[in-house]
DRENNU-887232 format. One record per atom (N, C-alpha, C, CB): z, y, x; residue number from 0; atom name. Coordinates in pm, whole numbers, plus 50000, padded with zeros to 5 digits. Each point is the difference from the previous one (the first is absolute). Glycine has a CB too. Layout:
N
[[Z; Y; X]; NUM; "CA"]
...
***
This chain:
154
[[02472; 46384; 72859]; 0; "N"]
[[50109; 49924; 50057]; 0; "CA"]
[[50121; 50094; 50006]; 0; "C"]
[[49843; 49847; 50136]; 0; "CB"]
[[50223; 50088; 49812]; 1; "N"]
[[50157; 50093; 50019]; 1; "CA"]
[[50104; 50037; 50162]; 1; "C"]
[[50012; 49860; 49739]; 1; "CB"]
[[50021; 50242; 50236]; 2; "N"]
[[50041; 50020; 50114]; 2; "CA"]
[[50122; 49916; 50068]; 2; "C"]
[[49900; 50205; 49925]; 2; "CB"]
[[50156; 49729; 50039]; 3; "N"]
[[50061; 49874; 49963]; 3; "CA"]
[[49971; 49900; 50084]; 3; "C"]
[[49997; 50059; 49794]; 3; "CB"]
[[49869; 49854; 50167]; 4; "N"]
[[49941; 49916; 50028]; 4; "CA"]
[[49895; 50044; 50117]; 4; "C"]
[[50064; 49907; 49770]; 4; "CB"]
[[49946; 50202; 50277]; 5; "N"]
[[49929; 50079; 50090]; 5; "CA"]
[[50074; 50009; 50163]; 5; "C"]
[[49916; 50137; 49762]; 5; "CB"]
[[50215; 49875; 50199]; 6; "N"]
[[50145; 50003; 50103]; 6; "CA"]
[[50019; 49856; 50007]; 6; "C"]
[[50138; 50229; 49925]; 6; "CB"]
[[49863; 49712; 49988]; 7; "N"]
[[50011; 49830; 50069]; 7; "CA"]
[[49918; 49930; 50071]; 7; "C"]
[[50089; 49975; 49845]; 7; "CB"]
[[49812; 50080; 50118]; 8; "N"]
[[49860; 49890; 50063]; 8; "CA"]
[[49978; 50100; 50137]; 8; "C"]
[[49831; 49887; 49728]; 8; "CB"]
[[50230; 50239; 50279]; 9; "N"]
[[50021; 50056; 50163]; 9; "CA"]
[[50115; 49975; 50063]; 9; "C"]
[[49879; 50171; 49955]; 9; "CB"]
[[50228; 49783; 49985]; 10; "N"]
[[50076; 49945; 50071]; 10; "CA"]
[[50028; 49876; 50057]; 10; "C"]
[[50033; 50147; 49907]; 10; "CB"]
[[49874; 49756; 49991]; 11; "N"]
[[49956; 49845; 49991]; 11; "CA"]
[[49923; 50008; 50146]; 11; "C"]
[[49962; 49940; 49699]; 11; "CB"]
[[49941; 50138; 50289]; 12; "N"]
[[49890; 50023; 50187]; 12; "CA"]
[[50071; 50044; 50075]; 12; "C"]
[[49789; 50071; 49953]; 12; "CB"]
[[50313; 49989; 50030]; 13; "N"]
[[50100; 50086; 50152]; 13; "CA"]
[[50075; 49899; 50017]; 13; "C"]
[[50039; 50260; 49963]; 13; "CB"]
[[50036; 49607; 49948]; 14; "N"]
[[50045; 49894; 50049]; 14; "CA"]
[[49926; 49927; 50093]; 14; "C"]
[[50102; 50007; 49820]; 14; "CB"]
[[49780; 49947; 50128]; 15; "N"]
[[49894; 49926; 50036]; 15; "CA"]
[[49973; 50050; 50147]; 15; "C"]
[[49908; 49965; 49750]; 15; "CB"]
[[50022; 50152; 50252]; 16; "N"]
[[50036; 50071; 50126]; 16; "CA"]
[[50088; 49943; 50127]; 16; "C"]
[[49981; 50166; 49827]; 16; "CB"]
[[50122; 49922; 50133]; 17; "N"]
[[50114; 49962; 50073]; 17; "CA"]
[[50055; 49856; 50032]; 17; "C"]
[[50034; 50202; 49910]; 17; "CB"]
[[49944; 49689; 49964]; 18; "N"]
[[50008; 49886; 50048]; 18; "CA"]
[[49933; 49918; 50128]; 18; "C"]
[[50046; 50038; 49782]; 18; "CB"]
[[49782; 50030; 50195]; 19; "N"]
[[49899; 49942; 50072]; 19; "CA"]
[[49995; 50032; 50195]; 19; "C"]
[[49871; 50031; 49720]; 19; "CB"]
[[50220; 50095; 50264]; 20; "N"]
[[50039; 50076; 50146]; 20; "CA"]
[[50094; 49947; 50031]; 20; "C"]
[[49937; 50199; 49981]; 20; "CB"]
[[50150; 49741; 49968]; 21; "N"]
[[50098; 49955; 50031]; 21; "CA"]
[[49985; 49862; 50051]; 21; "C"]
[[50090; 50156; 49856]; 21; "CB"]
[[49833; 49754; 50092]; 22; "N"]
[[49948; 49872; 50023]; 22; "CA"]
[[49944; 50023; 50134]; 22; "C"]
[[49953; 49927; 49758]; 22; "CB"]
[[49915; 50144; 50244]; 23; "N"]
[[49970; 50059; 50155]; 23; "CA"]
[[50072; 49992; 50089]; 23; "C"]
[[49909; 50127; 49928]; 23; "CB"]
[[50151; 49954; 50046]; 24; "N"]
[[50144; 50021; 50132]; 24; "CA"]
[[50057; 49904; 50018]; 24; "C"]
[[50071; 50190; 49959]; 24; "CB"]
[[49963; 49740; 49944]; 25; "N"]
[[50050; 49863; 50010]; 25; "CA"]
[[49912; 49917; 50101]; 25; "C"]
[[50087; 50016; 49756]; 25; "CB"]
[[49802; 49940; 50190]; 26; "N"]
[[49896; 49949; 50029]; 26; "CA"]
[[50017; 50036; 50180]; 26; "C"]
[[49855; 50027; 49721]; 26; "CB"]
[[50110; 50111; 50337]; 27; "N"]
[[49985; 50051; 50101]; 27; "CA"]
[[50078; 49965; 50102]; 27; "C"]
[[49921; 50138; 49881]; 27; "CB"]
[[50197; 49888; 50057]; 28; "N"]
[[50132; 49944; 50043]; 28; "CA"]
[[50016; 49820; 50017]; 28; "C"]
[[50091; 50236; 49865]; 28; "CB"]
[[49854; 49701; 50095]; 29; "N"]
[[50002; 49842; 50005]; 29; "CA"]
[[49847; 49956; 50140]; 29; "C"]
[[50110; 49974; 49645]; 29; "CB"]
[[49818; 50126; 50353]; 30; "N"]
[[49877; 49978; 50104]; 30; "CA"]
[[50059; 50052; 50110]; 30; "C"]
[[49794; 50022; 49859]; 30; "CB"]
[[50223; 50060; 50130]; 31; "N"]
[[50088; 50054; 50146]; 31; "CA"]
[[50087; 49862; 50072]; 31; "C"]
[[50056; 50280; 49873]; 31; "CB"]
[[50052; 49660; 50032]; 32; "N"]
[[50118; 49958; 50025]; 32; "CA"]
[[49883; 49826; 50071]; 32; "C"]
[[50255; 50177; 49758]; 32; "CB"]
[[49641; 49787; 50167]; 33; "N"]
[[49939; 49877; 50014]; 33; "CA"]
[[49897; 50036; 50143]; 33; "C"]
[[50018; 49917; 49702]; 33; "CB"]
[[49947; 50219; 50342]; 34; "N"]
[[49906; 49997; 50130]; 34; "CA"]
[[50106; 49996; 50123]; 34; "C"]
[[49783; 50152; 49889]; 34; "CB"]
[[50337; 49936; 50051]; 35; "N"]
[[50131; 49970; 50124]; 35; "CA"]
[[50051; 49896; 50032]; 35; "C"]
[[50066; 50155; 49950]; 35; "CB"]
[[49901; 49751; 49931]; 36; "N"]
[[50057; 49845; 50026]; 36; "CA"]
[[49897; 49956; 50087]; 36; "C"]
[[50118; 49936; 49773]; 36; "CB"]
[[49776; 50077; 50163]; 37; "N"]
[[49842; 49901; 50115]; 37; "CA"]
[[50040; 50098; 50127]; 37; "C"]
[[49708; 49937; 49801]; 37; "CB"]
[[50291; 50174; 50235]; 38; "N"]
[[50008; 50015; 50138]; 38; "CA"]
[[50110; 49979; 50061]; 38; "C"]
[[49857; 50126; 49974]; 38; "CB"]
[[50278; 49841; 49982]; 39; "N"]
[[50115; 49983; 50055]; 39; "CA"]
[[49978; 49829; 50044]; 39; "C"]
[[50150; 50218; 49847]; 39; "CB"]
[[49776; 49705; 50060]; 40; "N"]
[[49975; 49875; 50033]; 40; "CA"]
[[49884; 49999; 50086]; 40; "C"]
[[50101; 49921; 49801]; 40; "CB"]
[[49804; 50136; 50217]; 41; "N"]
[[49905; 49966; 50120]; 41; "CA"]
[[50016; 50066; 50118]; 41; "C"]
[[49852; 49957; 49853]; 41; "CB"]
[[50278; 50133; 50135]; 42; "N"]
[[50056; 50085; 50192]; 42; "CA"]
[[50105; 49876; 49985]; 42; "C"]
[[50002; 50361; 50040]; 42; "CB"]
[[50051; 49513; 49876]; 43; "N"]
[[50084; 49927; 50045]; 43; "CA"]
[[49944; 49891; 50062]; 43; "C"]
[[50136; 50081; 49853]; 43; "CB"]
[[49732; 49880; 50085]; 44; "N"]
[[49921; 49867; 49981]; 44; "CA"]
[[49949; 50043; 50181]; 44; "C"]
[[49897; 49948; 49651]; 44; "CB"]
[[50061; 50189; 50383]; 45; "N"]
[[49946; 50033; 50125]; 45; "CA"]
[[50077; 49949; 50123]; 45; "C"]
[[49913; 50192; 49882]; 45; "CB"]
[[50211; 49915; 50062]; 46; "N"]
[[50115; 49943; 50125]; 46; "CA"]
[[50055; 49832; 50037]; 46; "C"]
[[50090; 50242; 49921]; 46; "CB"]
[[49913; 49715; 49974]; 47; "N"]
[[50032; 49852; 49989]; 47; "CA"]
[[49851; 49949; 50106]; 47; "C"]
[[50153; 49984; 49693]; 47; "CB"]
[[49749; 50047; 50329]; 48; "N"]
[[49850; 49943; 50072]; 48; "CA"]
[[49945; 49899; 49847]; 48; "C"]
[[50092; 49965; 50347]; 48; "CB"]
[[49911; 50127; 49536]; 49; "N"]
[[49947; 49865; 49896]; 49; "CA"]
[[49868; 50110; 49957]; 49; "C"]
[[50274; 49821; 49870]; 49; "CB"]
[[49591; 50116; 50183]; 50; "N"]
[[49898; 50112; 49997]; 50; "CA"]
[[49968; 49952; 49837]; 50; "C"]
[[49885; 50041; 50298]; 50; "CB"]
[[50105; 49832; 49644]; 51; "N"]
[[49976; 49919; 49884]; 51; "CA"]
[[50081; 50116; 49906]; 51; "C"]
[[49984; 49706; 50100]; 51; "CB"]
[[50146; 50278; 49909]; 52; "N"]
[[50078; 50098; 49896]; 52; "CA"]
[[49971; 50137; 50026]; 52; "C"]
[[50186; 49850; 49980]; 52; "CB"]
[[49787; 50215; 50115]; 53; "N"]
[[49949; 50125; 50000]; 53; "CA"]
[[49877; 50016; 49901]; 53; "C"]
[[50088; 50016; 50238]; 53; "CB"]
[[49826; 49930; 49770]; 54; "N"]
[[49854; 49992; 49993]; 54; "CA"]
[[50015; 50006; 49823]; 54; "C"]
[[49901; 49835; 50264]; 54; "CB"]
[[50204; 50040; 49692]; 55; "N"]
[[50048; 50003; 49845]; 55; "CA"]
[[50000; 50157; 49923]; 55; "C"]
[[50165; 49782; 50075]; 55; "CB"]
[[49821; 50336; 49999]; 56; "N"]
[[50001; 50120; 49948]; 56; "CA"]
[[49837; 50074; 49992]; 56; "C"]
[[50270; 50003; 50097]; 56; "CB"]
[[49678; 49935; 49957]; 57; "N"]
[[49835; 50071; 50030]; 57; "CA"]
[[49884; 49912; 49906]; 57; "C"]
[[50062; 50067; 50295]; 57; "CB"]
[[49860; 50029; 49551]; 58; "N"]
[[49931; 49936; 49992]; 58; "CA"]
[[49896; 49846; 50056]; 58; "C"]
[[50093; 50228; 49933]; 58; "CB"]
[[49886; 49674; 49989]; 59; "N"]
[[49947; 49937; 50014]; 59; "CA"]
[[49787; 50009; 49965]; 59; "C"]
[[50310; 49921; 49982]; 59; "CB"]
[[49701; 50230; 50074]; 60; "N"]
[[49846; 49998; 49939]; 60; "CA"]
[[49943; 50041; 50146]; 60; "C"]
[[50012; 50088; 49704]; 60; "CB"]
[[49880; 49911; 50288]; 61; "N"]
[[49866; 50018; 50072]; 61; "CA"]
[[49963; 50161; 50017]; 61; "C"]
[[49917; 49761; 49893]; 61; "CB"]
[[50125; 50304; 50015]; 62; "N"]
[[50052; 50118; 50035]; 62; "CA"]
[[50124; 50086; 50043]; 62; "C"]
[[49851; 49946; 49894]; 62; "CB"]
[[50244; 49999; 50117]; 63; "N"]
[[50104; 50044; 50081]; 63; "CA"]
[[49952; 50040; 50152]; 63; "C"]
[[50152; 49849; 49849]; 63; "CB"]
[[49911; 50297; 50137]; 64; "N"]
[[49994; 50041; 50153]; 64; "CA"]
[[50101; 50014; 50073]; 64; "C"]
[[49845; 50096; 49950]; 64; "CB"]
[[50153; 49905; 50192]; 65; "N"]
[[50133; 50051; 50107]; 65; "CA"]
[[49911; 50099; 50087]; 65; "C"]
[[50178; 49753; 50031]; 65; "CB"]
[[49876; 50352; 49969]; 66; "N"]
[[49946; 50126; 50082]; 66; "CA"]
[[50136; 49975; 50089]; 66; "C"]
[[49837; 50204; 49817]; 66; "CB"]
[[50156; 49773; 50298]; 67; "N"]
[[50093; 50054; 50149]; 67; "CA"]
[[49929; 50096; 50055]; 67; "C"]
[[50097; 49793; 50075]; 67; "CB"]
[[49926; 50326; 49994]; 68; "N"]
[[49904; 50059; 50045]; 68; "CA"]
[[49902; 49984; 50011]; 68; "C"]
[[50105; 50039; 50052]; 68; "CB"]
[[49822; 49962; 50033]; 69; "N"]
[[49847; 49961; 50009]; 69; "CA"]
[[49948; 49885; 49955]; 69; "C"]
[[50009; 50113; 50165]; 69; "CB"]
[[50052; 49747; 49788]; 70; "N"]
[[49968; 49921; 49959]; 70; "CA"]
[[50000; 49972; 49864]; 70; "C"]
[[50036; 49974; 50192]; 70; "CB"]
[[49878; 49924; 49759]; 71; "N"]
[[49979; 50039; 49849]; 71; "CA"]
[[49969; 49867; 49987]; 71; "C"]
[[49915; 50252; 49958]; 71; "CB"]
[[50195; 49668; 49971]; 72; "N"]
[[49942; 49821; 49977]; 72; "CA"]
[[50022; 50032; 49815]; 72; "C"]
[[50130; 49782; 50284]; 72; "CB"]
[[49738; 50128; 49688]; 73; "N"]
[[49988; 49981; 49840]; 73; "CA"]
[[50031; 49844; 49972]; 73; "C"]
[[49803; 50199; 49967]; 73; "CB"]
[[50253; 49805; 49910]; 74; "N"]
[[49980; 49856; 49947]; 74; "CA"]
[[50147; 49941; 50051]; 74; "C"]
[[49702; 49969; 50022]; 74; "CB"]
[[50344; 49965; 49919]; 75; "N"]
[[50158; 49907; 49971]; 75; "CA"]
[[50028; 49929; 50141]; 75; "C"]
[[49958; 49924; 49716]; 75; "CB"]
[[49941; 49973; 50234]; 76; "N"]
[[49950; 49928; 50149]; 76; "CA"]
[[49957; 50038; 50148]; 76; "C"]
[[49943; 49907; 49829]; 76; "CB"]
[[50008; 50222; 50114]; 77; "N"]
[[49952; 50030; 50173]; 77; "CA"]
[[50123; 50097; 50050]; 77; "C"]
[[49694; 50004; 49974]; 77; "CB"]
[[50410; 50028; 49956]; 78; "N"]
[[50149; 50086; 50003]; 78; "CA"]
[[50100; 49876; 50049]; 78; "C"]
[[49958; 50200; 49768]; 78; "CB"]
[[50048; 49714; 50175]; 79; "N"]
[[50052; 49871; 50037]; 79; "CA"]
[[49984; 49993; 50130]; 79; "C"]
[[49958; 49895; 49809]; 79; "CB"]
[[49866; 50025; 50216]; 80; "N"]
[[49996; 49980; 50186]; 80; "CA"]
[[50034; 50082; 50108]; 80; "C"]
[[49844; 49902; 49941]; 80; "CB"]
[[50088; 50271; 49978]; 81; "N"]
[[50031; 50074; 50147]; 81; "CA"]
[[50167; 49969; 50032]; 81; "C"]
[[49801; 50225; 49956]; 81; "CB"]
[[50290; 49795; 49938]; 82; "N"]
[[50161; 49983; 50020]; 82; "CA"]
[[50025; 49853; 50082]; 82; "C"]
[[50061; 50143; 49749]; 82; "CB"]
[[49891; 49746; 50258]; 83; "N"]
[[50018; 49892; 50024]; 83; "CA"]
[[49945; 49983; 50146]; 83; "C"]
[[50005; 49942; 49751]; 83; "CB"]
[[49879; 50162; 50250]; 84; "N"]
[[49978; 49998; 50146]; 84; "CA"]
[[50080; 50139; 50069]; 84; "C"]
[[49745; 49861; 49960]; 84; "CB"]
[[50271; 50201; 50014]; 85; "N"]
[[50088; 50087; 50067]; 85; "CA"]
[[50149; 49972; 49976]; 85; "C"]
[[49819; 50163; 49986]; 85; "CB"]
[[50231; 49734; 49973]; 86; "N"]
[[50086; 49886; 49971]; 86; "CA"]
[[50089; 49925; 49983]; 86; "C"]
[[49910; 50043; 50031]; 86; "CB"]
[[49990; 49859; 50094]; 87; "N"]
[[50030; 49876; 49970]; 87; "CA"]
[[50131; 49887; 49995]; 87; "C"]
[[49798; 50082; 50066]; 87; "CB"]
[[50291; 50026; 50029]; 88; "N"]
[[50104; 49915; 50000]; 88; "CA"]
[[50136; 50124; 49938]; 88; "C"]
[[49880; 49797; 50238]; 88; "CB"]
[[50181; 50155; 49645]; 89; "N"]
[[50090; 50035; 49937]; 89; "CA"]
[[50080; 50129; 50059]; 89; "C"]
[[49988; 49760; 49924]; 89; "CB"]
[[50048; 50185; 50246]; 90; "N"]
[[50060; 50105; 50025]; 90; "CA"]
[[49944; 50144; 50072]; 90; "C"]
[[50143; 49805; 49986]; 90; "CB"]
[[49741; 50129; 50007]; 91; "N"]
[[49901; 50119; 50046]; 91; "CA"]
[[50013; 50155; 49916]; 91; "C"]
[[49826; 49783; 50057]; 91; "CB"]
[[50193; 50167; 49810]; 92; "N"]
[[50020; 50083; 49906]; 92; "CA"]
[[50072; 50164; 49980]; 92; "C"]
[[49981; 49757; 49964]; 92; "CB"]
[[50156; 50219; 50111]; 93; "N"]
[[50084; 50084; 50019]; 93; "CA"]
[[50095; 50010; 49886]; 93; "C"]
[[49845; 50099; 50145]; 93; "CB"]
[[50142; 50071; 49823]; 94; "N"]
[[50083; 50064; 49899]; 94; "CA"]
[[49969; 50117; 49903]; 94; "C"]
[[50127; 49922; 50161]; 94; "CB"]
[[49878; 50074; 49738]; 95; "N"]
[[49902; 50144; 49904]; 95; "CA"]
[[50144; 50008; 49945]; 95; "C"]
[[49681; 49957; 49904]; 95; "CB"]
[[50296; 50229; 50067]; 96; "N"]
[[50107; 50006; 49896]; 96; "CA"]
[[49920; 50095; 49961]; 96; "C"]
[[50240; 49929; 50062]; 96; "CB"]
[[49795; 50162; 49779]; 97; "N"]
[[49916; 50118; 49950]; 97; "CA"]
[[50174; 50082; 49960]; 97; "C"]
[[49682; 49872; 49872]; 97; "CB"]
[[50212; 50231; 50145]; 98; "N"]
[[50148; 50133; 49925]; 98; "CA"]
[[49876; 50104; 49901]; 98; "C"]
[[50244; 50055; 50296]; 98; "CB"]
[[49840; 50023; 49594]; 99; "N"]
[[49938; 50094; 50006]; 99; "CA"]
[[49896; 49952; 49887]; 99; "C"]
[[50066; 50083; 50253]; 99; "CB"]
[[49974; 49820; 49657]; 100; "N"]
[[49909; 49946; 49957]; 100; "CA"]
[[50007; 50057; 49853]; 100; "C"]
[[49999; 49801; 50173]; 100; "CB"]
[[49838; 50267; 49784]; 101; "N"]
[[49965; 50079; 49897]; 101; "CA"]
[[49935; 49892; 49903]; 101; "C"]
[[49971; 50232; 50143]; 101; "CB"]
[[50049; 49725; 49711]; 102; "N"]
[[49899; 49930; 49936]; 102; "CA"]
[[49961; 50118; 49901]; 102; "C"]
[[50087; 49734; 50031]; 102; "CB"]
[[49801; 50254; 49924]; 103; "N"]
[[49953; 50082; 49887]; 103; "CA"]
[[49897; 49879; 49907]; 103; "C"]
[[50008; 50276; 50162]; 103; "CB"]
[[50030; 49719; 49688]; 104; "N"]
[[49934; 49937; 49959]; 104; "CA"]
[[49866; 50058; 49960]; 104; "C"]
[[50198; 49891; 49968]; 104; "CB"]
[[49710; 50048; 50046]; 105; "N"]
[[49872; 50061; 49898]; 105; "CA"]
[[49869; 49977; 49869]; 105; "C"]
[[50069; 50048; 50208]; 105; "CB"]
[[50009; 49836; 49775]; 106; "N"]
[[49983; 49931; 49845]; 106; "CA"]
[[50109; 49904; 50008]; 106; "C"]
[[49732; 50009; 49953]; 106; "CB"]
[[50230; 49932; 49926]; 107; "N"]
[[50087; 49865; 49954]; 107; "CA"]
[[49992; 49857; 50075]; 107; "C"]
[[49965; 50108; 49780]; 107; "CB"]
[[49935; 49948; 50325]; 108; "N"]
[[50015; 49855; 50076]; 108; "CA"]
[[49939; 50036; 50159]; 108; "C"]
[[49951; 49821; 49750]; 108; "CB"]
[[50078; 50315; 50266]; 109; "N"]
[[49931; 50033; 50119]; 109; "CA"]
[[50057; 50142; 50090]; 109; "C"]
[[49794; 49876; 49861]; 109; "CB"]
[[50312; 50104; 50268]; 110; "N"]
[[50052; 50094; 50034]; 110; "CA"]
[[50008; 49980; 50121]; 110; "C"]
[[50086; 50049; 49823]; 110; "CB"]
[[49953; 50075; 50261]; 111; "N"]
[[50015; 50004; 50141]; 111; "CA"]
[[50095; 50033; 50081]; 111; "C"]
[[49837; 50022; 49957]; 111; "CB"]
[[50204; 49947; 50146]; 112; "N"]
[[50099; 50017; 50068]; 112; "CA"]
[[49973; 50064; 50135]; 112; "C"]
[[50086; 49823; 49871]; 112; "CB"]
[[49972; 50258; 50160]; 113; "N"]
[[50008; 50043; 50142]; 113; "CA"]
[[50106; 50027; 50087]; 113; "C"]
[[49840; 50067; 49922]; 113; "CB"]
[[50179; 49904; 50208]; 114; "N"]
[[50153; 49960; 50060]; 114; "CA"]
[[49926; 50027; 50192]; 114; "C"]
[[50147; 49738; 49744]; 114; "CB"]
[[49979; 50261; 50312]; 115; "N"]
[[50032; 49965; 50134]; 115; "CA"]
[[50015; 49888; 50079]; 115; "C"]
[[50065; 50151; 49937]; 115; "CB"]
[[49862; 49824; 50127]; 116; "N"]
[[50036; 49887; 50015]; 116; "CA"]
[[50024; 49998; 50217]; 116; "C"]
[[49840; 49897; 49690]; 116; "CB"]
[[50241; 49992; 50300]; 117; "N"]
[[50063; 49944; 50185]; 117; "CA"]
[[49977; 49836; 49999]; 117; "C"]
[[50249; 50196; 50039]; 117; "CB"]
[[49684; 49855; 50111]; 118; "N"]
[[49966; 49823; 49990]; 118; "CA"]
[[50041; 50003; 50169]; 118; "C"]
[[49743; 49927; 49775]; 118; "CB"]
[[50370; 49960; 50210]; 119; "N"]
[[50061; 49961; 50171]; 119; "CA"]
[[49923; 49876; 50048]; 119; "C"]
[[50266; 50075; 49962]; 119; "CB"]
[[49689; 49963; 50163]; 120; "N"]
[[49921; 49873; 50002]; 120; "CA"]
[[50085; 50005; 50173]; 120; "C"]
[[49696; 50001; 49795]; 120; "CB"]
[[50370; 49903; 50232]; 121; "N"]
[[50044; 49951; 50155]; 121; "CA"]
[[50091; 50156; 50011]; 121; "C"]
[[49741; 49811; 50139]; 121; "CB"]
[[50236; 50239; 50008]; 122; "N"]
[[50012; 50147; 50044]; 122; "CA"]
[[49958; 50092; 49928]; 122; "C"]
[[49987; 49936; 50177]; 122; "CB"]
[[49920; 50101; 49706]; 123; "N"]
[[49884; 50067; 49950]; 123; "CA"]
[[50053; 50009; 49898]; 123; "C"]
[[49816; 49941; 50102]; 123; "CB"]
[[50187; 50234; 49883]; 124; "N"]
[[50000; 50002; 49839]; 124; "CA"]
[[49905; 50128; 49993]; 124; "C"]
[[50267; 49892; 49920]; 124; "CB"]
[[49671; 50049; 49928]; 125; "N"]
[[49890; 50080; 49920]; 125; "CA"]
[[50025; 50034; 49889]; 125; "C"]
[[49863; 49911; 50093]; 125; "CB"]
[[50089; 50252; 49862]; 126; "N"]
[[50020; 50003; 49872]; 126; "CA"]
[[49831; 50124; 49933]; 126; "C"]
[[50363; 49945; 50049]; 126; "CB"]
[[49713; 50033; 49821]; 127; "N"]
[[49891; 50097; 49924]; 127; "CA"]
[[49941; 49935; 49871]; 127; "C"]
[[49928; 50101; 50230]; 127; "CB"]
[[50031; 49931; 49659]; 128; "N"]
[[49960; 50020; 49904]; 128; "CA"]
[[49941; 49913; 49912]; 128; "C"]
[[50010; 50159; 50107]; 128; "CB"]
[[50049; 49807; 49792]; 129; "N"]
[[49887; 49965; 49898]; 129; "CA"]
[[49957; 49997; 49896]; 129; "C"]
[[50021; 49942; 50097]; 129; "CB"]
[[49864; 50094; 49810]; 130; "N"]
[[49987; 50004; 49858]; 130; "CA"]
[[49942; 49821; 49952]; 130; "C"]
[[49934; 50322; 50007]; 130; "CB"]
[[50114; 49662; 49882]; 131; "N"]
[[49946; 49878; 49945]; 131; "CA"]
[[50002; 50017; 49854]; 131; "C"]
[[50076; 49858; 50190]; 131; "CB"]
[[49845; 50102; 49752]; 132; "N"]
[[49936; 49976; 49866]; 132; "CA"]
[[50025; 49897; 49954]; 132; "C"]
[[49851; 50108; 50036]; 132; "CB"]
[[50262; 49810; 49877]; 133; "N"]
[[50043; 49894; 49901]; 133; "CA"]
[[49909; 49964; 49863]; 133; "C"]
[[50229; 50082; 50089]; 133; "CB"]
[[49751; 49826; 49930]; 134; "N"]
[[49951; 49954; 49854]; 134; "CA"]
[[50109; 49903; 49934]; 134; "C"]
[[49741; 50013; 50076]; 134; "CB"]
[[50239; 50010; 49819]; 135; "N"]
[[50098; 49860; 49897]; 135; "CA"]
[[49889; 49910; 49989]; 135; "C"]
[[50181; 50132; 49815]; 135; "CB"]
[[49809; 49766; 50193]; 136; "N"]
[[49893; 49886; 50011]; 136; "CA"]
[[50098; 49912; 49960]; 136; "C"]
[[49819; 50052; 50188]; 136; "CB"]
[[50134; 49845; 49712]; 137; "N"]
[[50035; 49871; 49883]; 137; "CA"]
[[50193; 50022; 50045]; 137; "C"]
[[49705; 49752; 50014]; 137; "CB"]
[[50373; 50358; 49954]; 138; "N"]
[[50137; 50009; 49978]; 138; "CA"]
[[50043; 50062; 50168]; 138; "C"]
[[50030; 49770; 49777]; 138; "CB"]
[[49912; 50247; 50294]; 139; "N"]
[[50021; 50012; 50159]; 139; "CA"]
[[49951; 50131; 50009]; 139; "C"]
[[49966; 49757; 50096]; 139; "CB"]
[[50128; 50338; 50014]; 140; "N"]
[[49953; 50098; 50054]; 140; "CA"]
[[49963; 49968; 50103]; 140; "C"]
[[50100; 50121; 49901]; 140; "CB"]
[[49772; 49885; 50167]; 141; "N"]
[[49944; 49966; 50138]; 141; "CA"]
[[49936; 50159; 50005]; 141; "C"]
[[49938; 49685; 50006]; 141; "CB"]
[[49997; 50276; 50163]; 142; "N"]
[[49962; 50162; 50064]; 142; "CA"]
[[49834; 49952; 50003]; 142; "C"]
[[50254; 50104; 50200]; 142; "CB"]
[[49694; 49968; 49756]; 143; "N"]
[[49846; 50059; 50050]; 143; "CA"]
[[49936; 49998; 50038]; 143; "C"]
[[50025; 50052; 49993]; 143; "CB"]
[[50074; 50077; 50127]; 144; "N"]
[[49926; 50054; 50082]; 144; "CA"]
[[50115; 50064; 50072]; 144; "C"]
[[49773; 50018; 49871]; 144; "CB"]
[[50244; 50011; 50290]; 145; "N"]
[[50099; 49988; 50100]; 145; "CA"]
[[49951; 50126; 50073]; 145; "C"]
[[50054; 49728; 50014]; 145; "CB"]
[[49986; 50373; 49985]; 146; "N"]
[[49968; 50082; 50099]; 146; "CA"]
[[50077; 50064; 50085]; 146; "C"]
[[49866; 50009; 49875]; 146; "CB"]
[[50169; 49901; 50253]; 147; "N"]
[[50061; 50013; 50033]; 147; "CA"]
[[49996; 50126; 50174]; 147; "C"]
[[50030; 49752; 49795]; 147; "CB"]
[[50075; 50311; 50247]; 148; "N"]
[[49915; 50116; 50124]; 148; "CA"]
[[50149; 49954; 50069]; 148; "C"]
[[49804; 50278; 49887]; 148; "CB"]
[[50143; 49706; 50284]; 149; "N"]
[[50100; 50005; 50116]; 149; "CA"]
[[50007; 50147; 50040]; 149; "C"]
[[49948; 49759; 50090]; 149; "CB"]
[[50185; 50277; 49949]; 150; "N"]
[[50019; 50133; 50033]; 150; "CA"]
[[49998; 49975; 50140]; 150; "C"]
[[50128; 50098; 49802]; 150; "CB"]
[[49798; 50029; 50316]; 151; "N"]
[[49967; 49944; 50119]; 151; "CA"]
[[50151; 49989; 50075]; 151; "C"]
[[49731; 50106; 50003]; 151; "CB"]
[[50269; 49786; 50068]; 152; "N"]
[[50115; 50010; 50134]; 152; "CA"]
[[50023; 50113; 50056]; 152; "C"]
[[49944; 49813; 50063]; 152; "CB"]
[[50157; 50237; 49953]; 153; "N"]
[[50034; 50141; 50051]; 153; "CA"]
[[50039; 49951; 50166]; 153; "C"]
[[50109; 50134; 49732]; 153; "CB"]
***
């Protein structure tokens, strides 16, 4: 093979290359921008008391988890009730906001976020931590798995 045709077909792969990293980033850059949207819409859907539109962000499987501290509910449905019974009436709800919020993707359809989070409830405010795990499921980024930690009352 000529040296010729040797420099093209390495420069043909260093395009290729570089194209394919670039898409990534792209790519990375578009997951990021779509988990900030789902959580900017479910700290809105919260505050509004709409537990239905919140919930629109959390897998619909049987394996989805919510870790709150010590508590540990599995399954879509059983994440649903505990929220509905701890609850029940709209304005019970309060106020969440997050800061501080890190996404890292970690495939093409699967990344995580971690942030700060404040939740005003009446007189009361709480804050502290959480990691969550996104899936892309049929065009949708939904969460996982919720792990979420209260920082103690000082």
């Amino acid at each position: 093979m000529s040296s010729l045709i040797r420099f093209f077909l390495a420069l043909i792969a260093l395009l290729a290359t570089s194209i394919s990293v670039a898409a990534a980033e792209g790519d990375a850059g578009n997951v990021e921008a779509a988990i900030r949207s789902v959580l900017s819409a479910q700290g809105e859907a919260w505050n509004r008391g709409d537990l239905v539109d919140y919930m629109a962000s959390i897998a619909r499987g049987e394996h989805t988890r919510h870790i709150f501290n010590n508590e540990i509910t599995v399954g879509y449905t059983a994440i649903e009730a505990r929220l509905q019974a701890r609850y029940p009436d709209p304005s019970d709800m309060g106020a969440i906001s997050y800061s501080d919020l890190d996404v890292s993707v970690l495939a093409p359809d699967a990344a995580s976020a971690f942030a700060h989070w404040t939740f005003q409830h009446g007189d009361n405010t709480f804050a502290g931590v959480f990691t969550l795990i996104f899936r892309e499921i049929n065009g949708s980024w939904v969460i996982v798995h919720d792990h979420s930690t209260a920082f103690p009352n000082e």
